[in-house]
mmCIF file as Biopython writes it, N, C-alpha, C and O atoms, coordinates in Angstrom:
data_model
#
loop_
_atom_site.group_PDB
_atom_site.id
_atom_site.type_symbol
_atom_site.label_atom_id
_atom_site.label_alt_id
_atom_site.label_comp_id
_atom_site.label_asym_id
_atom_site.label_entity_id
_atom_site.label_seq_id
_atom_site.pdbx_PDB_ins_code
_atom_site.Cartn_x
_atom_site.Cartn_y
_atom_site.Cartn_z
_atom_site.occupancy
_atom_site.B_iso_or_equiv
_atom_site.auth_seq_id
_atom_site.auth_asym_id
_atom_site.pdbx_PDB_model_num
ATOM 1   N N  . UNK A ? 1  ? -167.003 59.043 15.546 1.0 0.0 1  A 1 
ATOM 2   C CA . UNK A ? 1  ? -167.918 59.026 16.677 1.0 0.0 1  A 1 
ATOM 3   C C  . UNK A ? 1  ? -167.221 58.468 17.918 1.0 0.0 1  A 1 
ATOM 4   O O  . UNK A ? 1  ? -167.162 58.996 19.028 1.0 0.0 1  A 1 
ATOM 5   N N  . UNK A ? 2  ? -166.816 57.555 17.607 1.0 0.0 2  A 1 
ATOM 6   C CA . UNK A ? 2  ? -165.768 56.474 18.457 1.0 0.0 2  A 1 
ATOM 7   C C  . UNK A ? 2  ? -164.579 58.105 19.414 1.0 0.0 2  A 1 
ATOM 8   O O  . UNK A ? 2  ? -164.443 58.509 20.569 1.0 0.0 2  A 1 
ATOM 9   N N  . UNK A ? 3  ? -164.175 58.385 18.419 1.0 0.0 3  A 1 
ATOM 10  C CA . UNK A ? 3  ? -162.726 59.540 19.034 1.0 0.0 3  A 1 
ATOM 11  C C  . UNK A ? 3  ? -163.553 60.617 20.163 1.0 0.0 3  A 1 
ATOM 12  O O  . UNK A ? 3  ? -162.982 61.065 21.157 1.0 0.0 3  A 1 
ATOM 13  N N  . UNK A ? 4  ? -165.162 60.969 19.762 1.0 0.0 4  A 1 
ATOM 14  C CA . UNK A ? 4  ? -165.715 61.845 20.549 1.0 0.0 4  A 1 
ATOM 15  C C  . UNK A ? 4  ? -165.949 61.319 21.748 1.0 0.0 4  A 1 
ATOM 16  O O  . UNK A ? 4  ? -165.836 62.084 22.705 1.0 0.0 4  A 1 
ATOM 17  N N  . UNK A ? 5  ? -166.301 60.003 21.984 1.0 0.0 5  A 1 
ATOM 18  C CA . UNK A ? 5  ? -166.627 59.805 22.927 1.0 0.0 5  A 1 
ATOM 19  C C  . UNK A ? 5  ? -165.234 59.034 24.083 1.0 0.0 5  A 1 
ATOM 20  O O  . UNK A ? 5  ? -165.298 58.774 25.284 1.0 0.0 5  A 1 
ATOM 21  N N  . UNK A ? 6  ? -164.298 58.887 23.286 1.0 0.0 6  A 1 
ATOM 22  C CA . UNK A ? 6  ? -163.024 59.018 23.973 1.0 0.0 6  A 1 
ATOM 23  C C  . UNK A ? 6  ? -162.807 60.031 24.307 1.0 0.0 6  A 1 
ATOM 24  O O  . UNK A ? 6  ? -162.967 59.935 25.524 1.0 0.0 6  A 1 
ATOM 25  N N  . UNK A ? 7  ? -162.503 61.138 24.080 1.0 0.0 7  A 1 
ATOM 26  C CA . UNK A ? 7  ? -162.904 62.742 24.278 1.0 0.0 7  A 1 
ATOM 27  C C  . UNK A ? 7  ? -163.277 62.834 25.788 1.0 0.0 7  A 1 
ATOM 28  O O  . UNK A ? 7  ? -162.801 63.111 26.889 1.0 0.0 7  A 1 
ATOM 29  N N  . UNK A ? 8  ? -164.825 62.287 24.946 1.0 0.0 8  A 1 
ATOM 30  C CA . UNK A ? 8  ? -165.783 62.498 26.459 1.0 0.0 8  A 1 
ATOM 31  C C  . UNK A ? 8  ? -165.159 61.796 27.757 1.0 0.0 8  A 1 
ATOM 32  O O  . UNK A ? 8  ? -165.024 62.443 28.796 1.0 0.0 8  A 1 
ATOM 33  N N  . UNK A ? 9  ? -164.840 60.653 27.676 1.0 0.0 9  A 1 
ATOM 34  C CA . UNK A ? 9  ? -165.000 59.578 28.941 1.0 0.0 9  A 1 
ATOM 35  C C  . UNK A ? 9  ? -163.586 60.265 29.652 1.0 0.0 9  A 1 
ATOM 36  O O  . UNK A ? 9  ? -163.481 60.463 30.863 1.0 0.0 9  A 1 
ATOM 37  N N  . UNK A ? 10 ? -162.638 60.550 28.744 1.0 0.0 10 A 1 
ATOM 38  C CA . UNK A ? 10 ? -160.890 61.310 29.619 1.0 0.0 10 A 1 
ATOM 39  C C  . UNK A ? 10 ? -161.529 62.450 30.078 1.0 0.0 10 A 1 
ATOM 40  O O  . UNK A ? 10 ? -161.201 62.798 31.212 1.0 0.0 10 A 1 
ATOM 41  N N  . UNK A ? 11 ? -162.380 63.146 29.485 1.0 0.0 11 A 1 
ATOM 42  C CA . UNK A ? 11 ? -162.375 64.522 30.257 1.0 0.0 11 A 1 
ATOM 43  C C  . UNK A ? 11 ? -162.922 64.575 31.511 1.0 0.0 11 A 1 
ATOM 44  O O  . UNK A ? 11 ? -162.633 65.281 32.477 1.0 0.0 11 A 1 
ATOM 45  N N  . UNK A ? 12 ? -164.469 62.999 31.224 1.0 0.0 12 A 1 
ATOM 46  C CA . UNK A ? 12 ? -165.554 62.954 32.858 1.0 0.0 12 A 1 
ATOM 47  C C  . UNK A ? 12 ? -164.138 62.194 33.950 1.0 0.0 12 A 1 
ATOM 48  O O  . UNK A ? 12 ? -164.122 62.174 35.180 1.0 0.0 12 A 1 
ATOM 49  N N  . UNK A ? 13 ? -163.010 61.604 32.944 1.0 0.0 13 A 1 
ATOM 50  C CA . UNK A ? 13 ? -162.229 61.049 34.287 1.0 0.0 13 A 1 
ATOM 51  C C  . UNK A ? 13 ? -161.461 61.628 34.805 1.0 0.0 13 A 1 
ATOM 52  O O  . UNK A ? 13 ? -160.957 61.441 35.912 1.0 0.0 13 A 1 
ATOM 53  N N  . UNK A ? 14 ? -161.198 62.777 33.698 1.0 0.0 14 A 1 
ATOM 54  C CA . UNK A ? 14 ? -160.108 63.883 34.773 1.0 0.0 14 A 1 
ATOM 55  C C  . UNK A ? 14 ? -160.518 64.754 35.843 1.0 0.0 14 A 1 
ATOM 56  O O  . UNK A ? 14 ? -159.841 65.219 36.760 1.0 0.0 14 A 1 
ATOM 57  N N  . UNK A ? 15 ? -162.418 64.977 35.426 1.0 0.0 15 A 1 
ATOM 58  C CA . UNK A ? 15 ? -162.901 65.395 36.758 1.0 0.0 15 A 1 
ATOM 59  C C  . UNK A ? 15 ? -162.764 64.803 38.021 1.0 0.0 15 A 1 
ATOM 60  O O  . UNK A ? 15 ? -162.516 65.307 39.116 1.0 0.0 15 A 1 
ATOM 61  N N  . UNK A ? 16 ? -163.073 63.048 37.502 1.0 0.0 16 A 1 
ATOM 62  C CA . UNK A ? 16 ? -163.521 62.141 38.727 1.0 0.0 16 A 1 
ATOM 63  C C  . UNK A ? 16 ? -162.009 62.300 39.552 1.0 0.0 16 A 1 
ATOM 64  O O  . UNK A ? 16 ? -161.928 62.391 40.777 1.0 0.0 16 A 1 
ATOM 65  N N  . UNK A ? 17 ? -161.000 62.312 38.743 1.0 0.0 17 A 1 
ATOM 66  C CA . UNK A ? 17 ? -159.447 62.305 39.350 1.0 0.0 17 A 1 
ATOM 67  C C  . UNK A ? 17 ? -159.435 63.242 40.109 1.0 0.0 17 A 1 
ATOM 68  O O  . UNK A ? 17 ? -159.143 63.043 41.288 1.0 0.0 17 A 1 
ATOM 69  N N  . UNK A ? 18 ? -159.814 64.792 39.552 1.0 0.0 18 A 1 
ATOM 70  C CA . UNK A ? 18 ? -159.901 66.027 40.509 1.0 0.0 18 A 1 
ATOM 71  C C  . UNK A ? 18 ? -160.495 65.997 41.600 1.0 0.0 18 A 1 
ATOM 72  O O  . UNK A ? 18 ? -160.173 66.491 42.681 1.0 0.0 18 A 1 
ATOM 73  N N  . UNK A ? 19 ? -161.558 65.285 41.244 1.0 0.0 19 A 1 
ATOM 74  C CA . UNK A ? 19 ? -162.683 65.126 42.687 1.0 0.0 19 A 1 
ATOM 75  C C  . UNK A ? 19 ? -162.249 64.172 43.822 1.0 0.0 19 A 1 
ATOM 76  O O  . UNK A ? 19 ? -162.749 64.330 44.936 1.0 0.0 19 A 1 
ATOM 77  N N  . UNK A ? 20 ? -161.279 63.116 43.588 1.0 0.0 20 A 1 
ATOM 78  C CA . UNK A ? 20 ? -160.722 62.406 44.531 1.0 0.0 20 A 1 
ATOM 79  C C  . UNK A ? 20 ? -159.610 63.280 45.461 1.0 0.0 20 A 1 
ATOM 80  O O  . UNK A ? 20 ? -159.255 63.123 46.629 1.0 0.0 20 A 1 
ATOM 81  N N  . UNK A ? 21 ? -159.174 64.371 44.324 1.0 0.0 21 A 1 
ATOM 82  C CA . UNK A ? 21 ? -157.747 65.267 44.874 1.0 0.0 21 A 1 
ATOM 83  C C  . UNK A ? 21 ? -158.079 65.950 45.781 1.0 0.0 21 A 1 
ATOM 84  O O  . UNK A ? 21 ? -157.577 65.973 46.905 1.0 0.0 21 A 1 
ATOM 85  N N  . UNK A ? 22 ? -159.064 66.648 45.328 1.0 0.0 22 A 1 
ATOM 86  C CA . UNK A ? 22 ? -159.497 67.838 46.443 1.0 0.0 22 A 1 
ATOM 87  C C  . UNK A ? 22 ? -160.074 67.016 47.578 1.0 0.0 22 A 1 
ATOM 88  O O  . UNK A ? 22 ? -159.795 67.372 48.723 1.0 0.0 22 A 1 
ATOM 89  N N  . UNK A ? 23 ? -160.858 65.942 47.389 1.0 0.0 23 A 1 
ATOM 90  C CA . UNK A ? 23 ? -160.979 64.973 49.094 1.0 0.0 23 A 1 
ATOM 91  C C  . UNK A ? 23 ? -160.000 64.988 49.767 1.0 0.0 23 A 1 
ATOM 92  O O  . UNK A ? 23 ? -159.986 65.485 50.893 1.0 0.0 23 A 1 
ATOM 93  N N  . UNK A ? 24 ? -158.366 64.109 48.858 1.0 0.0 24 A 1 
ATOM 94  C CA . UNK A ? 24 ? -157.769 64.254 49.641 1.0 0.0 24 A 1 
ATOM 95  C C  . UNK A ? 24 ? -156.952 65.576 50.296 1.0 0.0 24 A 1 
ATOM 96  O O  . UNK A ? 24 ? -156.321 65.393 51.336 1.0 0.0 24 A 1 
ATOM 97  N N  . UNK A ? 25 ? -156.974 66.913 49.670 1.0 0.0 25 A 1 
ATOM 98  C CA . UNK A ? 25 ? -156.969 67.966 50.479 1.0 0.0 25 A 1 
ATOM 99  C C  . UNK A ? 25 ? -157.201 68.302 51.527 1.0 0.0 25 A 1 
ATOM 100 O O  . UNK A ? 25 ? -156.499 68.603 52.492 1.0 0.0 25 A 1 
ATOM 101 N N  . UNK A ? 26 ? -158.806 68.229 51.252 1.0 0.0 26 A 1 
ATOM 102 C CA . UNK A ? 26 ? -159.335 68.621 52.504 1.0 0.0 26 A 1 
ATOM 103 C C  . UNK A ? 26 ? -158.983 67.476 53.676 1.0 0.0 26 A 1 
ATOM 104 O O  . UNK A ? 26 ? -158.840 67.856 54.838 1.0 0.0 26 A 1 
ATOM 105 N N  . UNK A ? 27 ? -158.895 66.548 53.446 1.0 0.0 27 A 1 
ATOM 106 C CA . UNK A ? 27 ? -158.689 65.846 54.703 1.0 0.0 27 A 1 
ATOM 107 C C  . UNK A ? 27 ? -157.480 65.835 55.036 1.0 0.0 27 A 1 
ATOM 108 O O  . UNK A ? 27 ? -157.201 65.173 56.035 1.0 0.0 27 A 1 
ATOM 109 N N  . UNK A ? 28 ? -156.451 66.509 54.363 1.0 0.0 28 A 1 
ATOM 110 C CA . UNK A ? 28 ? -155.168 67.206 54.738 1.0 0.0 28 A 1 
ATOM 111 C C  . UNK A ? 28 ? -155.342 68.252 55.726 1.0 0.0 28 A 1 
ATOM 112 O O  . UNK A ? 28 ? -154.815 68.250 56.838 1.0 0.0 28 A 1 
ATOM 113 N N  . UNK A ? 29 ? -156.294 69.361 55.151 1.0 0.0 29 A 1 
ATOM 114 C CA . UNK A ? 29 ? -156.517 70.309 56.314 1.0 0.0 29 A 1 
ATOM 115 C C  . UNK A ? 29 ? -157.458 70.258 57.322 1.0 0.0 29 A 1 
ATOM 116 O O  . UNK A ? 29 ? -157.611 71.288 57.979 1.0 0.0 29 A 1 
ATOM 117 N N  . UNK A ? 30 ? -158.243 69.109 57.640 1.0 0.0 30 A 1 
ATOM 118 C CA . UNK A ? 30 ? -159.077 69.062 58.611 1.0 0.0 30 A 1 
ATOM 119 C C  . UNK A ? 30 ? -158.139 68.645 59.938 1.0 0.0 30 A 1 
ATOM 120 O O  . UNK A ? 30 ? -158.424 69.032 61.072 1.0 0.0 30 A 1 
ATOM 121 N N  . UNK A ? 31 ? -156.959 67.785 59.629 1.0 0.0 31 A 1 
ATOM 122 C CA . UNK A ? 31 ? -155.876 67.115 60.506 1.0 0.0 31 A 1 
ATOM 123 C C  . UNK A ? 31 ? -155.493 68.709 60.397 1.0 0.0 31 A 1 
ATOM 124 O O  . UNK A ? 31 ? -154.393 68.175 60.254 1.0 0.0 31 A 1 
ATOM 125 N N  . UNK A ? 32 ? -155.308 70.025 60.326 1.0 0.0 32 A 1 
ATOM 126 C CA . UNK A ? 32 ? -154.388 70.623 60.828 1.0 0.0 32 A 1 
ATOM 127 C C  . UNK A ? 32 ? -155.264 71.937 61.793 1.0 0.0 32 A 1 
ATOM 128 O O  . UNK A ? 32 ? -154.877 72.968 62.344 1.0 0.0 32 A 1 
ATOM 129 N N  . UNK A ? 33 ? -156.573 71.281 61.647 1.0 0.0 33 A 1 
ATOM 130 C CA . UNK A ? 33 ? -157.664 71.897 62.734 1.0 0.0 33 A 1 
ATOM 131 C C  . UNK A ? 33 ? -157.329 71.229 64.009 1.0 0.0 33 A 1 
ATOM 132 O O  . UNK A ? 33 ? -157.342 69.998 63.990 1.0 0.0 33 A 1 
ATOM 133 N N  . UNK A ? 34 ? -157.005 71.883 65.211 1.0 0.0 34 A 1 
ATOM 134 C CA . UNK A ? 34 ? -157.189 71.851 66.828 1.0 0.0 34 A 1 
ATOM 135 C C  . UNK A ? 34 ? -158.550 72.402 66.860 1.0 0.0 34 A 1 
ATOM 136 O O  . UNK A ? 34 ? -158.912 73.578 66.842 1.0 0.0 34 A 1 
ATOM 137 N N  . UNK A ? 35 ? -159.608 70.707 66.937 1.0 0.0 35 A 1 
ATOM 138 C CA . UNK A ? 35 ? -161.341 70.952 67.123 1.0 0.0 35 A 1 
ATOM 139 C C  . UNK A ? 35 ? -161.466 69.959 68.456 1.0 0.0 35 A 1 
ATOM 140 O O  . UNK A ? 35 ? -160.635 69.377 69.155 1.0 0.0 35 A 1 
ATOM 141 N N  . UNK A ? 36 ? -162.736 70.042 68.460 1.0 0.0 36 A 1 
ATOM 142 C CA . UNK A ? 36 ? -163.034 69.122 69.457 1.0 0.0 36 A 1 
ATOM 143 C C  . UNK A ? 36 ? -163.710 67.566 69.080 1.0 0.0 36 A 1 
ATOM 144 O O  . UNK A ? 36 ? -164.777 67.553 68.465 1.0 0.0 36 A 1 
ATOM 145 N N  . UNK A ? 37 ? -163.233 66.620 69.363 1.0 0.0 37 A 1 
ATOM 146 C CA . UNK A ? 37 ? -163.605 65.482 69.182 1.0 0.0 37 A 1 
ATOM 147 C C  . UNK A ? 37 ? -165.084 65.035 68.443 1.0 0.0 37 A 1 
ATOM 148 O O  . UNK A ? 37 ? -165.402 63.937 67.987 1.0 0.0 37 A 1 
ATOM 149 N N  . UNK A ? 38 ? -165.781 66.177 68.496 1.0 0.0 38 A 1 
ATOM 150 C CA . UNK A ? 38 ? -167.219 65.732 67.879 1.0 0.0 38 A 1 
ATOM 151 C C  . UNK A ? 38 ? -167.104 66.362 66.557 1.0 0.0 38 A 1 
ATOM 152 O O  . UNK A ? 38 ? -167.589 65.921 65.515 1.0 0.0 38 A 1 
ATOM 153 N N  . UNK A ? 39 ? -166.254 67.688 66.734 1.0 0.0 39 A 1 
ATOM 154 C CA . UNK A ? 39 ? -165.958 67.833 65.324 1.0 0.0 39 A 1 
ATOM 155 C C  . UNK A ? 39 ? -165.402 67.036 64.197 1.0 0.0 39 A 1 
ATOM 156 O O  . UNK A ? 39 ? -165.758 66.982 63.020 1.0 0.0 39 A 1 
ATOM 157 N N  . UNK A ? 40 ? -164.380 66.390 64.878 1.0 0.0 40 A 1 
ATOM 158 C CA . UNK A ? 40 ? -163.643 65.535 63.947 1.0 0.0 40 A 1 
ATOM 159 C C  . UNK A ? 40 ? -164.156 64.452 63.833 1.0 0.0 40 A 1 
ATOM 160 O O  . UNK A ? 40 ? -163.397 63.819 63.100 1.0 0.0 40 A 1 
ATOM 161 N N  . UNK A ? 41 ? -165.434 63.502 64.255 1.0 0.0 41 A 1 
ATOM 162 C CA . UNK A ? 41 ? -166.088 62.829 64.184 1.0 0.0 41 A 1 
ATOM 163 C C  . UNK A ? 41 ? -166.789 63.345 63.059 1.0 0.0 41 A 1 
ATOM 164 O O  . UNK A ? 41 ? -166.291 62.875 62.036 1.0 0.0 41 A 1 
ATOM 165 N N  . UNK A ? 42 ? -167.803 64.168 62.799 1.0 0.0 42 A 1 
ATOM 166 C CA . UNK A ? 42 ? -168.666 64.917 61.656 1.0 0.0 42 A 1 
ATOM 167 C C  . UNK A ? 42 ? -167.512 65.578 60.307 1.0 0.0 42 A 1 
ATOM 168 O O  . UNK A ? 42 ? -168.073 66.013 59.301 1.0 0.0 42 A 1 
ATOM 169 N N  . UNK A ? 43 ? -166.273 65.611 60.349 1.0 0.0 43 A 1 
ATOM 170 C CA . UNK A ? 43 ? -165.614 65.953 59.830 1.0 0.0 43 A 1 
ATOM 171 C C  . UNK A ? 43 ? -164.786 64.327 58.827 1.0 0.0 43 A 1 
ATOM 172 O O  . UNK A ? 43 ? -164.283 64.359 57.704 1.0 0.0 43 A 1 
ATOM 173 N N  . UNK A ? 44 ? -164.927 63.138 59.733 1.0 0.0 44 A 1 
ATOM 174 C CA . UNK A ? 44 ? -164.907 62.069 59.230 1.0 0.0 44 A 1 
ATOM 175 C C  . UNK A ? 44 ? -165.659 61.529 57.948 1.0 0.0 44 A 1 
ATOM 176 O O  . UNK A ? 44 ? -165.363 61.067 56.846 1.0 0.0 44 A 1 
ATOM 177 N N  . UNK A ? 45 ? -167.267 61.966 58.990 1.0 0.0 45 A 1 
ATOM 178 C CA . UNK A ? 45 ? -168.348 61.292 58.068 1.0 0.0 45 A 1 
ATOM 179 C C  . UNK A ? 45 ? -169.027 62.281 56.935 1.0 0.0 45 A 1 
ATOM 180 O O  . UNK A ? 45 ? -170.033 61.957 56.305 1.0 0.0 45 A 1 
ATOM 181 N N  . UNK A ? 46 ? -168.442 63.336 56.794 1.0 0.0 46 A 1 
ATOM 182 C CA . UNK A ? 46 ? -168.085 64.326 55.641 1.0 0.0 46 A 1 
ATOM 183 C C  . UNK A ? 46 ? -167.311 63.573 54.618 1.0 0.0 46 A 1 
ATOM 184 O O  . UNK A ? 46 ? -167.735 63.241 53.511 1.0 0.0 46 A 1 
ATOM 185 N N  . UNK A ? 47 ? -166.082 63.331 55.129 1.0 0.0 47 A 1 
ATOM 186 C CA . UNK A ? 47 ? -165.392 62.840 54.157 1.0 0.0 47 A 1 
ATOM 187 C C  . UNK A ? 47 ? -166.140 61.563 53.623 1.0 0.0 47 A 1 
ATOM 188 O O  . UNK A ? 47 ? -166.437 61.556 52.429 1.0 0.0 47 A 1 
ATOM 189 N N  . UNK A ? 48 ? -166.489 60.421 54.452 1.0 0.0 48 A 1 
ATOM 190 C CA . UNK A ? 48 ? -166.764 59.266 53.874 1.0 0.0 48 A 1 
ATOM 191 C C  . UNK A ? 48 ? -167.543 59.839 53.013 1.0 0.0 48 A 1 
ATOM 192 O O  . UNK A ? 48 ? -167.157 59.759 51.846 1.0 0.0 48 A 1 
ATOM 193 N N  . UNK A ? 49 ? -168.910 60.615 53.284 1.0 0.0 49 A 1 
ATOM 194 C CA . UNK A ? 49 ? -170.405 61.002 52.204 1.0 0.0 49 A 1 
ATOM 195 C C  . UNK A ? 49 ? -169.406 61.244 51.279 1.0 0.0 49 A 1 
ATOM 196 O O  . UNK A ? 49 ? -169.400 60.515 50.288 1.0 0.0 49 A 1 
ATOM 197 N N  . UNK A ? 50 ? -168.411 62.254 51.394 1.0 0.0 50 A 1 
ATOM 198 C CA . UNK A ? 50 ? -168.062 63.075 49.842 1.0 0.0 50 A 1 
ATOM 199 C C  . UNK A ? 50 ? -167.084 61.625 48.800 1.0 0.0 50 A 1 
ATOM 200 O O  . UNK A ? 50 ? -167.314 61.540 47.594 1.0 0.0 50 A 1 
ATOM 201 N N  . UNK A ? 51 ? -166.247 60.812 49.361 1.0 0.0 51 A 1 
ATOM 202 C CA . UNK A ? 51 ? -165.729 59.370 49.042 1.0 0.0 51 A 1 
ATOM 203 C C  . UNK A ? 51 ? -166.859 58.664 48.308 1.0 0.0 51 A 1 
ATOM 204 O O  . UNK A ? 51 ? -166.673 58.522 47.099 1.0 0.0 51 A 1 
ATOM 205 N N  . UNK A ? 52 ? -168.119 58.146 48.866 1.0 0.0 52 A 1 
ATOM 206 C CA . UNK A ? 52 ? -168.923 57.199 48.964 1.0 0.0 52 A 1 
ATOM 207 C C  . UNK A ? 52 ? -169.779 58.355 47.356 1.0 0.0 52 A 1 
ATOM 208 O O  . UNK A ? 52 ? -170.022 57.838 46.265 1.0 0.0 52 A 1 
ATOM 209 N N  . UNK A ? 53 ? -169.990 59.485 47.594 1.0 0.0 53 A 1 
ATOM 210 C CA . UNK A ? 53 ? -170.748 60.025 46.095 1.0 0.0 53 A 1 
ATOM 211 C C  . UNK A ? 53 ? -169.713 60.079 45.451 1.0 0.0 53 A 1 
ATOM 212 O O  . UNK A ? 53 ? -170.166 60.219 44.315 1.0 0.0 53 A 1 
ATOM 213 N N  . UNK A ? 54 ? -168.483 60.068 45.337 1.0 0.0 54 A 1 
ATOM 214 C CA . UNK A ? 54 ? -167.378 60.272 44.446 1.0 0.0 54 A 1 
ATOM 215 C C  . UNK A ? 54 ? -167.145 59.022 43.738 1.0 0.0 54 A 1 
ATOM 216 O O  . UNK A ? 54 ? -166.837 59.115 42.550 1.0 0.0 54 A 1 
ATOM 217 N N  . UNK A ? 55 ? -167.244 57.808 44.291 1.0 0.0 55 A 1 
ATOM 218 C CA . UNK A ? 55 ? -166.865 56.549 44.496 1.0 0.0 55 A 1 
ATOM 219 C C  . UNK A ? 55 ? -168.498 56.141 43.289 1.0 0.0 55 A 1 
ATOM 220 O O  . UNK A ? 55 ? -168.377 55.251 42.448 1.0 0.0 55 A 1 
ATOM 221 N N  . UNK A ? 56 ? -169.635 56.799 43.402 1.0 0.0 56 A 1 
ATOM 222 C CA . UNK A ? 56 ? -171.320 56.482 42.507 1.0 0.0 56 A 1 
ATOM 223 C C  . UNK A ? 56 ? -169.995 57.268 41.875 1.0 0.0 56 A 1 
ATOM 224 O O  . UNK A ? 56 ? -168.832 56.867 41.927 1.0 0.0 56 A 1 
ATOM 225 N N  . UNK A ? 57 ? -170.232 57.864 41.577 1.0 0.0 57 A 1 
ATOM 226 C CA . UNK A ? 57 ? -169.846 59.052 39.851 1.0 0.0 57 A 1 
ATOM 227 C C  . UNK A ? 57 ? -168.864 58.081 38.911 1.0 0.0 57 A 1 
ATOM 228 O O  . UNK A ? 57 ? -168.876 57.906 37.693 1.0 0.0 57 A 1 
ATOM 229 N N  . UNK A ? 58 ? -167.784 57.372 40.224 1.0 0.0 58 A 1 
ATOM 230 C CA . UNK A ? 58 ? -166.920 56.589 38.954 1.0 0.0 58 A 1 
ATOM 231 C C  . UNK A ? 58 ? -167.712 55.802 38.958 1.0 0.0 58 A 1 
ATOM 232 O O  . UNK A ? 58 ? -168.235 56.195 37.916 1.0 0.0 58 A 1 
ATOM 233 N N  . UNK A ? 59 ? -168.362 54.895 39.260 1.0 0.0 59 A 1 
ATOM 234 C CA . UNK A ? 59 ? -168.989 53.657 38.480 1.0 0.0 59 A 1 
ATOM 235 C C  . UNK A ? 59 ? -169.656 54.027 37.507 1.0 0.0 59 A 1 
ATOM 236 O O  . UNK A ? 59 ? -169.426 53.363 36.497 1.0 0.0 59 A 1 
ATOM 237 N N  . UNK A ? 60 ? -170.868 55.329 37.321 1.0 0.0 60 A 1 
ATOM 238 C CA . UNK A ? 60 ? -171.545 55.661 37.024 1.0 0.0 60 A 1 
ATOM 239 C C  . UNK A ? 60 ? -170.876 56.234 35.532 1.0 0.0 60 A 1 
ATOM 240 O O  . UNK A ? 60 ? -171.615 56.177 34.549 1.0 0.0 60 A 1 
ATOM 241 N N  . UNK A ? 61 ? -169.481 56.784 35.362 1.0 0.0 61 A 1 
ATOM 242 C CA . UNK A ? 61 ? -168.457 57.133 34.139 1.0 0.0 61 A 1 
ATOM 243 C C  . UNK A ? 61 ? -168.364 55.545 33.585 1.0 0.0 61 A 1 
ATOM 244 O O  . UNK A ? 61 ? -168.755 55.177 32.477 1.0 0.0 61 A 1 
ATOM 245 N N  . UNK A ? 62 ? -167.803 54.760 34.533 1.0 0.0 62 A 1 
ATOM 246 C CA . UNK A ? 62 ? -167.478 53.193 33.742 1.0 0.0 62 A 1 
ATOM 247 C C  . UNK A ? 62 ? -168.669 52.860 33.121 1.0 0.0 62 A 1 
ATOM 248 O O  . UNK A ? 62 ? -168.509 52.320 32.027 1.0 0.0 62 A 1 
ATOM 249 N N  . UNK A ? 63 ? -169.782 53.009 33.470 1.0 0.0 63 A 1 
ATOM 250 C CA . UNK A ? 63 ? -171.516 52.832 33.000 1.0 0.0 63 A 1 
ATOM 251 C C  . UNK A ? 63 ? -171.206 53.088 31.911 1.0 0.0 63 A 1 
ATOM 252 O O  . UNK A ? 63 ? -171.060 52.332 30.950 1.0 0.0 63 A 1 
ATOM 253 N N  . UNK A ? 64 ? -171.079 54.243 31.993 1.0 0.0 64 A 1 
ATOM 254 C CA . UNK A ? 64 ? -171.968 55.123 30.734 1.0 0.0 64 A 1 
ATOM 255 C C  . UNK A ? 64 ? -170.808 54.882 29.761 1.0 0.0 64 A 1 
ATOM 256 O O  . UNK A ? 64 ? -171.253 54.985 28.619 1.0 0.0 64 A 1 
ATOM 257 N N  . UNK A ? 65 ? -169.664 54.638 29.758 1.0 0.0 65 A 1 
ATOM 258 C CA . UNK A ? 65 ? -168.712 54.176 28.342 1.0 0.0 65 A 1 
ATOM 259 C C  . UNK A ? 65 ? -168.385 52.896 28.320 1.0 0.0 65 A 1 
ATOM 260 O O  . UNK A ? 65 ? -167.314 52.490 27.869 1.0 0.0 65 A 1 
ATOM 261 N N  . UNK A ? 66 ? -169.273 52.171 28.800 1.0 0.0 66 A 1 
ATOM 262 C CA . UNK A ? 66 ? -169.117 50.553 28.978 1.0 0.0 66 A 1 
ATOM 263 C C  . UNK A ? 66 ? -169.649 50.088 27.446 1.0 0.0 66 A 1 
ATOM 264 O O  . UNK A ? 66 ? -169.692 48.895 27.143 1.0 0.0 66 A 1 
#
């Protein structure tokens, strides 16, 4: 039972890992947008929302195999 749920918790963390990667992607390619200043303001606080729910999910993995 123990091995399944080791199983489980590497696989929800290799998502959570993926999900940090592709943040930092995109905020690779938002720096290679020529926008206008309000864009990249809303393009900021994109990132933080998508950080800040990424950031619940890992606690929420440490939860649940605590």
């Amino acid at each position: 039972m123990e091995q399944i749920q080791d199983y489980e918790w590497a696989h929800d963390w290799k998502i959570i890992v993926g999900i940090f990667e592709n943040i930092d992607k995109l905020k690779s390619l938002f720096t290679q947008l020529d926008v206008p200043y309000l864009r990249v303001v809303q393009q900021k606080i994109l990132i933080l929302n998508l950080e800040k729910y990424a950031w619940s999910l890992q606690e929420y993995i440490i939860q649940k195999y605590s």
